[in-house]
N, C-alpha and C positions, 0 to 999 in steps of 0.2 A: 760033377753034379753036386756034390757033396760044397763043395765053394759057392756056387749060385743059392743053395738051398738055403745055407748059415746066411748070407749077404741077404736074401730075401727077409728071414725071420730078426734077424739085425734089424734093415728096413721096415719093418712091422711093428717091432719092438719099440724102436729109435724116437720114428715118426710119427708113425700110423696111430699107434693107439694113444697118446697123449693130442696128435690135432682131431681124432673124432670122439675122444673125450669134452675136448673145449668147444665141441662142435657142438657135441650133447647140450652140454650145460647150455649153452649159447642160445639153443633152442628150447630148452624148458625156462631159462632165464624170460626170455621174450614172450613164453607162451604164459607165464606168470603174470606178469607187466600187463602185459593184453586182460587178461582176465581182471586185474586188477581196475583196467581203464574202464573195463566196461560195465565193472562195478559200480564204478563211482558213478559215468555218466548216467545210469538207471536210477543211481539214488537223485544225480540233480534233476534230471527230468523225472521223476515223481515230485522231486520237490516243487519244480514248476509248475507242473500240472495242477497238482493242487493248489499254486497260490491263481494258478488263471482261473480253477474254477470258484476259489472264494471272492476273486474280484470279479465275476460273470453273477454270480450272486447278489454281491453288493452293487454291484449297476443297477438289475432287474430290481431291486426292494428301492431304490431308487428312483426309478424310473415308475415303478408302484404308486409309490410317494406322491413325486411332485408333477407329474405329468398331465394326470386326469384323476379330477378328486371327484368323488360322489357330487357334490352339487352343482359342479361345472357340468355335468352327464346328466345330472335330473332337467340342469336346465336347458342343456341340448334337445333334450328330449321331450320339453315340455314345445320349445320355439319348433319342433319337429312337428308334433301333433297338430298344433296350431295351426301350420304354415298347411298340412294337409288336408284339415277339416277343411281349412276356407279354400282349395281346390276343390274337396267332393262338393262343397254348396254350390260353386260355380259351375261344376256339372250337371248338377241337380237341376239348376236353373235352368242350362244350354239343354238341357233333354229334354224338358217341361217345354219348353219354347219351343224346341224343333217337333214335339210330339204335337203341339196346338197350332203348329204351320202345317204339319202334315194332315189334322182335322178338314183345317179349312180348305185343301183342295182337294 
């Protein structure tokens, strides 16, 4: 018993604890590396994000800009009113008429 025992702890000795040494290392090496990857990628993606939202920024002040300017809008709004009044007159008119057909019979 005493020959298996020593050949076991040989074994253990030999082997064993220098491959789950490198075994160790191997895994906290990697779990390093990892943590490291996932550093950076948080730093580039904040970096991104923030440059999308200063280009989402500068479209919108853009887009602010040159798109619809106050007097292209006053003057919509003026051809708007216009275009309306002279509908409510032609009602005015078509009601007045149909109220003075419906007089006469």
């Amino acid at each position: 018993m005493s020959l298996i025992s020593e050949d076991l702890i040989w074994w253990i000795t030999a082997f064993d604890l220098p491959a789950m040494g490198g075994l160790f290392w191997l895994i906290w090496r990697t779990r390093s590396e990892a943590e490291t990857a996932i550093d950076e990628l948080h730093a580039i993606l904040d970096s991104r994000s923030s440059q999308l939202r200063e280009g989402l920024s500068a479209f919108k002040l853009e887009v602010a800009k040159n798109y619809a300017s106050h007097s292209d809008l006053r003057d919509l709004e003026d051809r708007l009113t216009s275009h309306l009044l002279r509908i409510e007159s032609k009602l005015d008119r078509t009601a007045l008429k149909a109220e003075a057909a419906a007089r006469e019979k």
